[in-house]
N, C-alpha and C positions, 0 to 999 in steps of 0.2 A: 561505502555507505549507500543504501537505499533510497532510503528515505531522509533528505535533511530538512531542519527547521533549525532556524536561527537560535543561540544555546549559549547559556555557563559554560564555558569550559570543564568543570570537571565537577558542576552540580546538577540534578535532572531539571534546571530551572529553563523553561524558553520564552522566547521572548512573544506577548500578547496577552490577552485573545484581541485579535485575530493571530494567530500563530503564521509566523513567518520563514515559507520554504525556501529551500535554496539547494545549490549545488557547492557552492564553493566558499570558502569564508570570506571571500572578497566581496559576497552579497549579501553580509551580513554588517551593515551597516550600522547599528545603535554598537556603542562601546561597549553597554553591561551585558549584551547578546554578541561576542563576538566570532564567537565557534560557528560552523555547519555542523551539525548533527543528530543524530538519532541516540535513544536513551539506551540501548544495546548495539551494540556492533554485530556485524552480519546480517545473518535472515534468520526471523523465526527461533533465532534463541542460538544458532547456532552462527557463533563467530567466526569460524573461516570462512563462510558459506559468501560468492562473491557473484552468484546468478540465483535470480530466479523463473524458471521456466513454468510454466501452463500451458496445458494442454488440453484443447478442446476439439470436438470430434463433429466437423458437421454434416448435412443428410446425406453425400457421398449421392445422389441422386437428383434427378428433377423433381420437386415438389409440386408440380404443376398437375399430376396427373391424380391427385384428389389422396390420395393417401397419406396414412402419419409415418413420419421418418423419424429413426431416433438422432439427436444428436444433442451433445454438448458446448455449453456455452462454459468460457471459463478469461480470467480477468485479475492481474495482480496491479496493486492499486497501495497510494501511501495516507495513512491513517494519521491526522495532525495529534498533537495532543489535544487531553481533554481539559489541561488547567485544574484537574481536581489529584489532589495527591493520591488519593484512594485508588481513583480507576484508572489514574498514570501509571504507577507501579503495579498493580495486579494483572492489567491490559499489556505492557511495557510498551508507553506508547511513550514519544509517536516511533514508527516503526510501519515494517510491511505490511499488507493484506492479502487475503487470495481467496478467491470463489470459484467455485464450480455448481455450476445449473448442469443438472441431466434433465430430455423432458425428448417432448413430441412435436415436429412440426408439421404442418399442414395446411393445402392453399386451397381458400375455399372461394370460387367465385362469389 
């Protein structure tokens, strides 16, 4: 598991809002939420999947010296649910995130 919030065992119900993370079922405290989990297993839809890695690339240089360096910022992160059945199940939330920013940096006194 990824991402957990406190869960039905075997409905996509969790418990909130405020939606309640955890790691393990022993921190899931209310009885009708007594599961840790996420509304899919794995990453991104994909069930064995048991890492998720990001890869970001920064300026490889001193920025100091007045010019744009490219580099990448990037960041996986856990999405709570959203409490609306709709964009629960369309989103398959809650569950992983991941971004990646490409761009330009530069230091400018």
């Amino acid at each position: 598991m990824f991402c957990g919030f406190c869960g039905q065992q075997f409905a996509p119900n969790f418990q909130g809002p405020p939606a309640v993370p955890c790691t393990s079922d022993a921190q899931c405290t209310n009885a009708a939420f007594p599961k840790c989990r996420q509304r899919t297993s794995g990453a991104f839809g994909q069930g064995p999947a048991r890492t998720i890695t990001e890869n970001g690339a920064p300026a490889n240089v001193c920025i100091s010296d007045g010019a744009k360096h490219n580099s990448t910022l990037s960041s996986a992160f856990c999405i709570p649910p959203a409490f609306n059945g709709t964009v629960d199940s369309a989103a398959d939330l809650p569950g992983p995130g991941a971004v990646g920013l490409s761009g330009q940096a530069q230091f400018l006194p």
